[in-house]
N, C-alpha and C positions, 0 to 999 in steps of 0.2 A: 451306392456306397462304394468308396473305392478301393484298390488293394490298401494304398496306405493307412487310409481311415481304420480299417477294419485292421491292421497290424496296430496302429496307433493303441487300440480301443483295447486288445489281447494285452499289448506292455502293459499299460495301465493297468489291468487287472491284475494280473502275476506281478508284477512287480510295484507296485504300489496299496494293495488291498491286503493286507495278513490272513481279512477273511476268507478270501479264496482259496485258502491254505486251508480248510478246515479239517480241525484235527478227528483222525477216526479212532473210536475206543471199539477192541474186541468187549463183547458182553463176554463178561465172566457171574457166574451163582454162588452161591455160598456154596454149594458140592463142590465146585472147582477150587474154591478156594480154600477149600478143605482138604480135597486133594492135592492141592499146590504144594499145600504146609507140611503135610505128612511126608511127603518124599523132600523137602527143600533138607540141606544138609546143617539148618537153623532150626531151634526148638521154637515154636507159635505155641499158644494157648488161644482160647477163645474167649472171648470175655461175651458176655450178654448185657447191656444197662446202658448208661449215661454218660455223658462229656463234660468236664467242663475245661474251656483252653482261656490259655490267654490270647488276648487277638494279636495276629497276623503283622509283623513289622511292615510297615507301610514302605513299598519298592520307591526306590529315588527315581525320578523321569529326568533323562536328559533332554536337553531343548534340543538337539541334533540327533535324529534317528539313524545309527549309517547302516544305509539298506544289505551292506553285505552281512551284517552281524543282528540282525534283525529274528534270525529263529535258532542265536545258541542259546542255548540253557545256562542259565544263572545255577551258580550251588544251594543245594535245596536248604532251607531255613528247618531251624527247629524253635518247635513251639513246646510250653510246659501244659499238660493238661492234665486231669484228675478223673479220674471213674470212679462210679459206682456202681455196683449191680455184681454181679458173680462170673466167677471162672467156672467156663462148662467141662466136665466132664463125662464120661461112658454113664456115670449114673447120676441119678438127681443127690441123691444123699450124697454123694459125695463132692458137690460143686462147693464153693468156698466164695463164701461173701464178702465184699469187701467197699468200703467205703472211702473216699478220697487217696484211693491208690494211686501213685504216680506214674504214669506216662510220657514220655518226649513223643511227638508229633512231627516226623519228619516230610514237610511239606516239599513237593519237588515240582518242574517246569518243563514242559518241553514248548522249546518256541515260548510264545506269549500265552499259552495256557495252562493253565496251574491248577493245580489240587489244593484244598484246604483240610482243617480239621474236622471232627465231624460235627455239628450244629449241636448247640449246649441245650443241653436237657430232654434232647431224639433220640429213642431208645433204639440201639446200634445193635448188632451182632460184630465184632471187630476181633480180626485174627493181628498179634502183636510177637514182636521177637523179642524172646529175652534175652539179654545183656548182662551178662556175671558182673556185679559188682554197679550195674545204673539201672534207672530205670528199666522198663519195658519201651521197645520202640512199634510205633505204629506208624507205617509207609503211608501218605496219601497223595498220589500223586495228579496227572489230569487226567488221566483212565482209571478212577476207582474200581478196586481189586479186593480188599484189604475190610472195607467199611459196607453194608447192605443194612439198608432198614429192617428190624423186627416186624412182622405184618402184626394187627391186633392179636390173633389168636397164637401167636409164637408157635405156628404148626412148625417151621426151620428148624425148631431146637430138639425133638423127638429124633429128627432126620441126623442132625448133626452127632446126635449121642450115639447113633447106632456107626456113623461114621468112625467111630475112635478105635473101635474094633474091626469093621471089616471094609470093602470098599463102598464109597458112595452112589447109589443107583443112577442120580441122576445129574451125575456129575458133567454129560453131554445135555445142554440144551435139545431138544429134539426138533428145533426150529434151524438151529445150525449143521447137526450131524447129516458130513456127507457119506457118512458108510453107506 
């Protein structure tokens, strides 16, 4: 193989393949993202339950890709969705049920990878910012942060209530921490 070849075969990749590009998401847990919420200088609630959106406006393709602008971010789309299930609080007695509450669903992009809503009728745990006078907004971008699946036995929701009080234990994955 020659030097050109093998330069030839390098351009190709980087500049031709997006996939080469793949995108890295730090893992975030529901402690972190618990912890995100409490110090962010925006008020989050937790919601526990269900989705429903309306789908996703369909991106316009242009028939010319120009390779320089190939990984800006479009401005993130908002979608209308509805939940149901409860807003968590410090105690059970005091969570607040709620049925086809409204949500805006602010869907964002980096490059050609996108976040969506969260899948209708998947019981979610979803941390949302409230907005005085609109909806509730929930982030979902291509590094999900914001949205974690409920496991069957909803062990996350004990953790998360003692969270509202003090700090979260395991708010460091023990797979990442490098203390």
């Amino acid at each position: 193989m020659t030097l050109r070849t093998l330069f030839g075969a390098l351009a190709a990749t980087l500049f031709l393949n997006d996939s080469a590009f793949a995108l890295s998401c730090a893992r975030t847990n529901v402690s972190q993202a618990m912890e995100q919420a409490k110090t962010s200088d925006d008020l989050y609630y937790v919601l526990v339950g269900t989705f429903q959106s309306t789908p996703l406006p369909k991106k316009t393709k242009t028939a010319v890709v120009d390779s320089r602008n190939r990984f800006e971010t479009a401005p993130p789309q908002m979608v209308e969705a509805w939940f149901d299930g409860r807003i968590l609080s410090s105690a059970a007695a005091n969570d607040k049920t709620v049925s086809r509450f409204p949500v805006d669903v602010e869907v964002s992009c980096a490059g050609s990878w996108c976040g969506s809503p969260p899948a209708n009728d998947k019981e979610v745990i979803a941390f949302v910012k409230a907005r005085p006078g609109q909806p509730m907004m929930l982030s979902a971008g291509p590094c999900p942060s914001k949205v974690f699946a409920v496991d069957a036995k909803q062990s996350q929701v004990p953790s998360l209530r003692a969270c509202f009080t003090e700090s979260c234990e395991d708010a460091v994955d023990p797979r990442f921490d490098k203390r």
